[in-house]
MARSE-815290 format. One record per residue (C-alpha): residue number from 1; x, y, z. Coordinates in Angstrom, 2 decimals. Example, Ala and Ser with C-alpha at 12.3 -4.5 7.8 and 13.67 -1.06 7.14 Angstrom:
MARSE-815290
<node pos="1" c1="12.30" c2="-4.50" c3="7.80"/>
<node pos="2" c1="13.67" c2="-1.06" c3="7.14"/>
//
This chain:
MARSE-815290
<node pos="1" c1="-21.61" c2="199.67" c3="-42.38"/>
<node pos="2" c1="-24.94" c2="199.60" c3="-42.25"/>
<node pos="3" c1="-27.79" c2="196.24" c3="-40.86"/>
<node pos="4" c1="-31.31" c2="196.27" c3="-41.77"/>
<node pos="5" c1="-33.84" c2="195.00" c3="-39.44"/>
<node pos="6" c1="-37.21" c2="193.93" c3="-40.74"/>
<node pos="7" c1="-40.28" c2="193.57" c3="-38.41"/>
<node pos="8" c1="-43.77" c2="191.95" c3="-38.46"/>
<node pos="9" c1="-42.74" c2="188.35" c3="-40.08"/>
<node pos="10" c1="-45.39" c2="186.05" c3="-39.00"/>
<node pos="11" c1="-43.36" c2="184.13" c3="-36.53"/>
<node pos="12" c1="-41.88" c2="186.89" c3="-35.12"/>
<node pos="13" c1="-43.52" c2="188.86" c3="-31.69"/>
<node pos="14" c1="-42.07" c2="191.89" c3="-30.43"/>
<node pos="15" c1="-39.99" c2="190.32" c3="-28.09"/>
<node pos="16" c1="-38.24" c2="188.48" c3="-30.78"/>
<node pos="17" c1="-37.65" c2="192.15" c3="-32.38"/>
<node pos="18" c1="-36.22" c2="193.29" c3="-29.43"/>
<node pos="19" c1="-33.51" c2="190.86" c3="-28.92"/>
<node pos="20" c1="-32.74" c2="191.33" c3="-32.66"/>
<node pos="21" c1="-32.23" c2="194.79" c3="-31.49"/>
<node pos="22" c1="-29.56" c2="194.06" c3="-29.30"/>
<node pos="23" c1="-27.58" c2="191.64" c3="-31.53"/>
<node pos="24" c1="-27.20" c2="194.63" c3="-34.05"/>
<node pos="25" c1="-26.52" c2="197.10" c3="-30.98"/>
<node pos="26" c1="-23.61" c2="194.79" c3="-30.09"/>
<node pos="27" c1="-22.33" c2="195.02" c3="-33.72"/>
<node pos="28" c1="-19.81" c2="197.23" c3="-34.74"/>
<node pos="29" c1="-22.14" c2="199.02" c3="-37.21"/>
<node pos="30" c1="-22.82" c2="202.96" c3="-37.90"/>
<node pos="31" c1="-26.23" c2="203.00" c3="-38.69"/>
<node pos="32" c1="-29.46" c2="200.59" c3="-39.09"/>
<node pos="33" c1="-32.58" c2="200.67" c3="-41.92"/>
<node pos="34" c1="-35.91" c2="199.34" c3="-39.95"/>
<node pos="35" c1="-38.20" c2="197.93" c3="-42.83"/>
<node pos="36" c1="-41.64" c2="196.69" c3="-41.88"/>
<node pos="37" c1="-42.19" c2="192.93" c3="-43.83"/>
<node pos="38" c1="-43.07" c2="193.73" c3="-47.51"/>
<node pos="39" c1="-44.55" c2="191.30" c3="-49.83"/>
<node pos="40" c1="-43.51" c2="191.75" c3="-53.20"/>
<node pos="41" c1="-45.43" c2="190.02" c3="-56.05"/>
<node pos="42" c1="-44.42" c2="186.86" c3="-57.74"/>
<node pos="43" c1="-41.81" c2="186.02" c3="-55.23"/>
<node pos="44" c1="-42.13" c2="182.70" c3="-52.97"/>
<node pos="45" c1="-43.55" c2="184.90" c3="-50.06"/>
<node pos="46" c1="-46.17" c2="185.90" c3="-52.06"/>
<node pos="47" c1="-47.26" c2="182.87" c3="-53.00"/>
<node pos="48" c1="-47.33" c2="181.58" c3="-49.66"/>
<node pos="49" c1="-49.45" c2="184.90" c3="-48.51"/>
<node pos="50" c1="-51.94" c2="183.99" c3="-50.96"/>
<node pos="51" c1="-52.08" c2="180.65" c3="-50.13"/>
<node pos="52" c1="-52.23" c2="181.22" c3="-46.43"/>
<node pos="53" c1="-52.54" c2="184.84" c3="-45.32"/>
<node pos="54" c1="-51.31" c2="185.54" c3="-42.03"/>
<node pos="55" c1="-51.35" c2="188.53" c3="-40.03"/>
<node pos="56" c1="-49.76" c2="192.23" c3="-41.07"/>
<node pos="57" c1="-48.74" c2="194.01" c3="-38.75"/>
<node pos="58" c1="-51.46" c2="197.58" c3="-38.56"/>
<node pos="59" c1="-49.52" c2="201.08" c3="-39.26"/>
<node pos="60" c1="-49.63" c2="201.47" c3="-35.42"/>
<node pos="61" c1="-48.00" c2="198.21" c3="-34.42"/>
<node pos="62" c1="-45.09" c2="198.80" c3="-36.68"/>
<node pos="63" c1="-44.65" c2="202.53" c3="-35.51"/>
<node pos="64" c1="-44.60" c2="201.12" c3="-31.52"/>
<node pos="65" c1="-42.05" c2="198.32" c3="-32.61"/>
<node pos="66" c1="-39.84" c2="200.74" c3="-34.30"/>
<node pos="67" c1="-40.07" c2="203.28" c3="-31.73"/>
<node pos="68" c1="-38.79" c2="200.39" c3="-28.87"/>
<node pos="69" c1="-36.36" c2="199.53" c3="-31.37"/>
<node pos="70" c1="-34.88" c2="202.48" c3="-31.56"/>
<node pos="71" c1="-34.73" c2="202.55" c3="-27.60"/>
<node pos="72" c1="-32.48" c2="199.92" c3="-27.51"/>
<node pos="73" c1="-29.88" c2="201.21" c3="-30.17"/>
<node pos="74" c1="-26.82" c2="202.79" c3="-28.83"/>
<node pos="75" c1="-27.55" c2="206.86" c3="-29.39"/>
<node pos="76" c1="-24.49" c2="207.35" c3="-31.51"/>
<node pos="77" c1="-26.09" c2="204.35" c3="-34.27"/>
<node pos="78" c1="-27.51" c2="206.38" c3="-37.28"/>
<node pos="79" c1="-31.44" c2="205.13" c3="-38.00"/>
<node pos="80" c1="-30.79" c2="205.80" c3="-41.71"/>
<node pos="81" c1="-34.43" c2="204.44" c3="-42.16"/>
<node pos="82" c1="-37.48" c2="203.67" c3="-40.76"/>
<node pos="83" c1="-39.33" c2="202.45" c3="-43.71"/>
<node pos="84" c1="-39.21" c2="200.48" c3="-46.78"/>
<node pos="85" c1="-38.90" c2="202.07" c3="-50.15"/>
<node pos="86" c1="-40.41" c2="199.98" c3="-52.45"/>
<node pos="87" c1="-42.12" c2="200.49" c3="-56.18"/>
<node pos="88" c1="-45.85" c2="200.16" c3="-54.75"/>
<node pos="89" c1="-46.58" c2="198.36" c3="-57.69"/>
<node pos="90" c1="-44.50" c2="195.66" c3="-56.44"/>
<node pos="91" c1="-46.06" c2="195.45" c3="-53.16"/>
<node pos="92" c1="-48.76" c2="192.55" c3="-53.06"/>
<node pos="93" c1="-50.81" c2="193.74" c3="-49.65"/>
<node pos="94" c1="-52.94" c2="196.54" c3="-49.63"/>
<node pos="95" c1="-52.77" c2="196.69" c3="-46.16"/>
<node pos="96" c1="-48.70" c2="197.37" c3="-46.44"/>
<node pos="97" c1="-49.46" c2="199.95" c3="-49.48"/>
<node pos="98" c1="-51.41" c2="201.82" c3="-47.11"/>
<node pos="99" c1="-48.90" c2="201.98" c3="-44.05"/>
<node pos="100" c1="-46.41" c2="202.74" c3="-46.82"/>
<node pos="101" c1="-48.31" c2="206.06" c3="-47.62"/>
<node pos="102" c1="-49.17" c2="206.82" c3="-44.77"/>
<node pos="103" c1="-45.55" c2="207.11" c3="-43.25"/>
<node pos="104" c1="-44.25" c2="208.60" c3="-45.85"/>
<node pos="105" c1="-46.82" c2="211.36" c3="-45.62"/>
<node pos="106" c1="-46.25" c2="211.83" c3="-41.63"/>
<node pos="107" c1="-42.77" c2="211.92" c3="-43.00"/>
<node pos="108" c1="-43.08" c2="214.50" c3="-45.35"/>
<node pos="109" c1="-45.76" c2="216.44" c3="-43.02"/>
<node pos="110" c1="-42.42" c2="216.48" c3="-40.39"/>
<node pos="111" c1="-39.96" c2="217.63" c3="-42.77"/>
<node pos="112" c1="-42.09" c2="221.22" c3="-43.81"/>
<node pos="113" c1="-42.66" c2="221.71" c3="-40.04"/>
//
């Protein structure tokens, strides 16, 4: 069984991550999927975005929460995932389209090493 774990929703701080990180440690699961928040279009969330932006988290924030995530997982948890797969054309911030493409290309850049 797997649990995702998204970060960067607005009332969340790292902290908060963390001890999110623990509760699925103490879980009898194999594996987690870390998603950074995604806004998809025409969904309450986006709405509420365009009404009242709040703060994304940069491509660097989300790579240091994962990473201290991953700290706190047992070793033997698989981290099927580190990102979130979505159709870009779906995704309603430009900011997350660009963190999007940019991991996947360190990705990709990793796997032909």
């Amino acid at each position: 069984m797997r649990s995702p774990l998204y970060v960067g929703f607005p009332q969340e701080d790292l902290e908060d991550n963390l001890e999110t990180a623990k509760l699925i440690a103490a879980l009898n699961v194999d594996g987690v999927k870390i998603h950074p928040l995604h806004i998809i279009k025409n969904t309450k969330m986006a709405r509420e975005y365009l009404e009242n932006p709040f703060k994304l988290l940069t491509l660097e924030e989300y790579a240091y929460r994962a990473a201290r995530i991953i700290e706190i997982l047992p070793q033997t948890m698989v981290i099927h995932k580190i990102n979130r797969r979505s159709r870009t054309r779906q995704i309603n911030s430009p900011r997350l389209l660009y963190i999007f493409k940019k991991v996947r290309g360190k990705g990709k850049d990793r796997a032909r090493a």
